[in-house]
Backbone bond lengths (Angstrom), bond angles and torsions (degrees), N, CA, C in turn:
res aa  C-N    CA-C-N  psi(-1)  N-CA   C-N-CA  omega(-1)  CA-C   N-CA-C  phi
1 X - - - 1.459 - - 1.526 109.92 -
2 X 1.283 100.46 -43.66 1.533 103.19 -175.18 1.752 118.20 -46.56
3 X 2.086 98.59 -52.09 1.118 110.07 -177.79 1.405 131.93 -46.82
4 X 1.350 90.79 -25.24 1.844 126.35 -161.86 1.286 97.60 -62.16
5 X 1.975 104.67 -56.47 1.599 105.12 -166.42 1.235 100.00 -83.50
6 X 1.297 123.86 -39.43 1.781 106.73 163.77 1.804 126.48 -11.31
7 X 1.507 85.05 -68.36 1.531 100.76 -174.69 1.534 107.64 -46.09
8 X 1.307 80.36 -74.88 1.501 96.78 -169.12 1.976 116.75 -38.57
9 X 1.435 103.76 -34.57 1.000 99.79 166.29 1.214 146.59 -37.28
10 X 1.922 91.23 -59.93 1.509 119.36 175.36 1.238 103.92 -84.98
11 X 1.285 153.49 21.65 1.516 137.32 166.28 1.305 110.87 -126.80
12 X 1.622 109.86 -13.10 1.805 112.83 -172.55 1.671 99.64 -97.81
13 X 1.310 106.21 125.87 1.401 100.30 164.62 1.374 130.36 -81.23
14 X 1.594 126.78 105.36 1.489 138.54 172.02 1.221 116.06 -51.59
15 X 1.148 125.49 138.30 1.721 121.50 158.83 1.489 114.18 -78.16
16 X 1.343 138.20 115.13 0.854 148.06 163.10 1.620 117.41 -31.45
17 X 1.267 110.79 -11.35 1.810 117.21 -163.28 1.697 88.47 -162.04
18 X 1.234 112.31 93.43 1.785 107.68 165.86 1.099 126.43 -71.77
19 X 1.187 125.01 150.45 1.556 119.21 -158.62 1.917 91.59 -95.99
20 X 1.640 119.51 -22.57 1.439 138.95 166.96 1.219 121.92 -111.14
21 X 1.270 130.25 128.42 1.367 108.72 -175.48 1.629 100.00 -119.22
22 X 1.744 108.35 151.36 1.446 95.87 -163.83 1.377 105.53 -91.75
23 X 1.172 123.93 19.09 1.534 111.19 -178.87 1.226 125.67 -114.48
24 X 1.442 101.07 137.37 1.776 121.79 -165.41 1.391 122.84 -61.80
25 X 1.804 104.77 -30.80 1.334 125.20 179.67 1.827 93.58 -52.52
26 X 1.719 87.85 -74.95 1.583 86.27 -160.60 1.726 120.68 -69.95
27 X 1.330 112.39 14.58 1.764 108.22 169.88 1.389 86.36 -100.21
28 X 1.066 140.48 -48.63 1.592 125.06 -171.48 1.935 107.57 -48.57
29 X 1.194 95.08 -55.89 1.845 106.30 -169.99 1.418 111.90 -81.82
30 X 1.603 113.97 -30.14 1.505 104.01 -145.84 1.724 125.27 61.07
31 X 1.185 109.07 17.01 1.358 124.77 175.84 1.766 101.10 -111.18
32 X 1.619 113.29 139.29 1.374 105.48 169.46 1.909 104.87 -84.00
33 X 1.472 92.27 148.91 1.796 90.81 165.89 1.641 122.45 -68.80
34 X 1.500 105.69 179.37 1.462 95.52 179.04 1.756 99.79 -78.21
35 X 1.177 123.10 11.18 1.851 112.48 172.45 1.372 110.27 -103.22
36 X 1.572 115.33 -15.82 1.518 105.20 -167.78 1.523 116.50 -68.04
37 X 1.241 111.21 124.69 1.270 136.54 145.44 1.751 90.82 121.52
38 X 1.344 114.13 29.04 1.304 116.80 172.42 1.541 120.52 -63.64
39 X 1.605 111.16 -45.40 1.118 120.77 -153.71 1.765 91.05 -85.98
40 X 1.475 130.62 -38.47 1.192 110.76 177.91 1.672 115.52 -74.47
41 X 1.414 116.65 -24.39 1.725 104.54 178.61 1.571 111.75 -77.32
42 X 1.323 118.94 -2.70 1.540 102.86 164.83 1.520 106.90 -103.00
43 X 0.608 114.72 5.67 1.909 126.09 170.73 1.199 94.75 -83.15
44 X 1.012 147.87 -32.31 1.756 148.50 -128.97 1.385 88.74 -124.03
45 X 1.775 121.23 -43.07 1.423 120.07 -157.58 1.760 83.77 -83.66
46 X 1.319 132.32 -54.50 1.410 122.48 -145.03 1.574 93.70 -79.45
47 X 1.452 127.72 6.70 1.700 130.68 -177.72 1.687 94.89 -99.19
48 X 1.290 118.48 -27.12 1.174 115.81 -179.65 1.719 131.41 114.54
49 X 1.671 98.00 -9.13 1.134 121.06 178.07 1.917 121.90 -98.09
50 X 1.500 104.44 81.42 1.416 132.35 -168.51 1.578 89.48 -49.16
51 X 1.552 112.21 -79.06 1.376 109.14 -164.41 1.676 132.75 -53.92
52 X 1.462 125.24 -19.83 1.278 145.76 133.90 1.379 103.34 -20.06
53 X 1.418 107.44 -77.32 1.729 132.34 -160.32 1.513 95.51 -31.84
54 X 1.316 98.74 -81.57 1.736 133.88 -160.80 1.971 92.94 -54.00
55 X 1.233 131.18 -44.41 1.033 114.86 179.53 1.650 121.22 -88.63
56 X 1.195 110.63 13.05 1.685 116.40 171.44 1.803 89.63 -101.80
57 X 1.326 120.92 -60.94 1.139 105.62 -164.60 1.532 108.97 -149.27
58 X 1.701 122.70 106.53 1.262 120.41 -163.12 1.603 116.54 -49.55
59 X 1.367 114.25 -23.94 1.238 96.91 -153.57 1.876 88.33 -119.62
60 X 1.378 123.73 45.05 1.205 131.94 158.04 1.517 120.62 -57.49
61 X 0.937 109.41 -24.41 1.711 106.23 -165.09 1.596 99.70 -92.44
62 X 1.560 111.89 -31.50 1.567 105.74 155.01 1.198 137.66 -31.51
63 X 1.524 86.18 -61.76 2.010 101.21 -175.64 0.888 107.28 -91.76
64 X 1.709 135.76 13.15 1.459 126.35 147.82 1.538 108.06 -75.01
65 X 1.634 118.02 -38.31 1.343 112.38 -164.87 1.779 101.96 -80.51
66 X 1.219 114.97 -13.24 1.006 111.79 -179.57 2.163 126.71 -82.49
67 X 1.889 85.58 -8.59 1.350 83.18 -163.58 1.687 87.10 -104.75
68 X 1.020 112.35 -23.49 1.669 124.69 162.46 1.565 111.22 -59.93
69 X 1.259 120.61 -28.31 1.515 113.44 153.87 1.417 139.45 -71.09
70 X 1.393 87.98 -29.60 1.860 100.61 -178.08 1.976 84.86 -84.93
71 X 1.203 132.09 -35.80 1.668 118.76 -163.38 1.573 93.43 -67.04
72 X 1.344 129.12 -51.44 1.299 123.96 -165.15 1.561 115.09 -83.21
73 X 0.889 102.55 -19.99 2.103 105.97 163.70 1.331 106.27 -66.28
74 X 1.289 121.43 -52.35 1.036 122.14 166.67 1.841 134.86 -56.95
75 X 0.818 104.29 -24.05 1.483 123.30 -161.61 2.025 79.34 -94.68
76 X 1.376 118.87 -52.14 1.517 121.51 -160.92 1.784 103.56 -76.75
77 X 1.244 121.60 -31.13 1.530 140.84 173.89 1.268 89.26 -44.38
78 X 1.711 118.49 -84.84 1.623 123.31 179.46 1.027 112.95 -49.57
79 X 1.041 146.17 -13.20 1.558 123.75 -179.63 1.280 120.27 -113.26
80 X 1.793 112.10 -39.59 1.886 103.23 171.01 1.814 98.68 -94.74
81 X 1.272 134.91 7.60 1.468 131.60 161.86 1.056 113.71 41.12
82 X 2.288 96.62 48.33 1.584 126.67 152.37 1.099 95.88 -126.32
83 X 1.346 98.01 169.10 1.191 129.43 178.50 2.269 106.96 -66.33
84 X 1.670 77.66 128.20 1.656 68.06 -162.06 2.061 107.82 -84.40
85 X 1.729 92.98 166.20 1.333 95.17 -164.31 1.367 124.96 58.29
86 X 1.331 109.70 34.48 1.417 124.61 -167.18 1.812 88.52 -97.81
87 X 1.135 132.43 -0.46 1.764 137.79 168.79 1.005 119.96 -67.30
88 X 1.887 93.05 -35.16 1.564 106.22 -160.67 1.569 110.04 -82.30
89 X 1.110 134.20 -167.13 1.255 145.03 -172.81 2.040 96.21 -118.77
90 X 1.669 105.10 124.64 1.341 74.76 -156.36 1.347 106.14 -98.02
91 X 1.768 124.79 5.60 0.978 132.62 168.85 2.076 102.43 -53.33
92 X 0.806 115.08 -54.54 2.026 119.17 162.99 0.973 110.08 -18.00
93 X 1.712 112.68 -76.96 1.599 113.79 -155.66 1.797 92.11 -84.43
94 X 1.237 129.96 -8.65 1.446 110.89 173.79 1.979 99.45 -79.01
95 X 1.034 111.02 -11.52 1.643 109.71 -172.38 1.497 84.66 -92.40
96 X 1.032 120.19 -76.10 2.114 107.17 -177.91 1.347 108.88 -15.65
97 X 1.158 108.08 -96.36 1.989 115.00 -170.90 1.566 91.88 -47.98
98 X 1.192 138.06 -98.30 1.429 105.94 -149.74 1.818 110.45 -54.96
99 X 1.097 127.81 -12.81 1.834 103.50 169.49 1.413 93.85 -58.40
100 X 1.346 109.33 -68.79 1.776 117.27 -171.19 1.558 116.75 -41.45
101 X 1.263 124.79 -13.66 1.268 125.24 154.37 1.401 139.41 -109.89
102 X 1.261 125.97 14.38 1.095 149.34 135.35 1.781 124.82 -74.41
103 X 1.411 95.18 -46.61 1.855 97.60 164.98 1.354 96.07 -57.51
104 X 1.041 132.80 -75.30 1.952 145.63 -145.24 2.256 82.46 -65.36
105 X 0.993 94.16 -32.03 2.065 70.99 -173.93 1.430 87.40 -90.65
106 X 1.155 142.88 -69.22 1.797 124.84 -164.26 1.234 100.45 -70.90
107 X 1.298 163.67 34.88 1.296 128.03 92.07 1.083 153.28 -84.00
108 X 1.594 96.06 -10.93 1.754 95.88 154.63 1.779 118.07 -103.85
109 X 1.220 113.92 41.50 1.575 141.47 145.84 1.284 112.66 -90.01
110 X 1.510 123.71 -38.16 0.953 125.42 174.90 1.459 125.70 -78.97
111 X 1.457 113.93 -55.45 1.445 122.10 158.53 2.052 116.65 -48.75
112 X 1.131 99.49 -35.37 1.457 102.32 177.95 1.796 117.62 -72.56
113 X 1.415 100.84 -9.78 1.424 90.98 -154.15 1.778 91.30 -120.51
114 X 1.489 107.74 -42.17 1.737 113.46 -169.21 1.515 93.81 -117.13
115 X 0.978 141.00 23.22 1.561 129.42 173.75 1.689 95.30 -98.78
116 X 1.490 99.45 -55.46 1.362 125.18 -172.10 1.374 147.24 70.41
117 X 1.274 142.86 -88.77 1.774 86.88 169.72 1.319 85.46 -129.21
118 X 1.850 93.51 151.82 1.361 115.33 -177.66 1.927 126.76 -71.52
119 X 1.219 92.34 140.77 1.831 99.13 -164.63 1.342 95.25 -83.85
């Protein structure tokens, strides 16, 4: 699945500025969530365009490395038919995802609350 949205990432062209936006958070509030504009700044990063990235969504290059973790665990599961990241220490990757989800909620606490509402 992971690979899937990979692809799709890098071969579908995003609009940088949607004319719809798909998220429920921000039609309910008029507030963006802490994910909005996730899915176009890693589109932007795997096209090659960093500075794009970083100004749709700071913490894009995260949830690229993060979805690049779940593709290659996956990809390593099927092929040595262990348990993947089973090298790693797993107290680590339990500190990754929850840092990475604590960053992704206090900054879009922050953007949600002092940015204020999205145009």
């Amino acid at each position: 699945i992971s690979g899937s949205i990979l692809m799709l990432l890098a071969l579908v062209p995003i609009p940088s500025e949607p004319q719809l936006s798909l998220c429920g958070f921000l039609w309910l509030t008029g507030r963006p969530c802490p994910f909005c504009g996730i899915t176009r700044g890693v589109s932007c990063l795997l096209k090659g365009d960093i500075a794009l990235a970083l100004t749709l969504h700071p913490l894009s290059p995260l949830a690229l490395v993060a979805l690049l973790m779940l593709f290659l665990g996956g990809l390593m599961r099927i092929v040595s038919k262990k348990e993947a990241w089973a090298c790693l220490p797993q107290k680590a990757l339990h500190r990754f995802w929850v840092g990475s989800l604590v960053l992704f909620l206090a900054h879009g606490a922050w953007r949600s609350f002092y940015v204020g509402k999205h145009s």
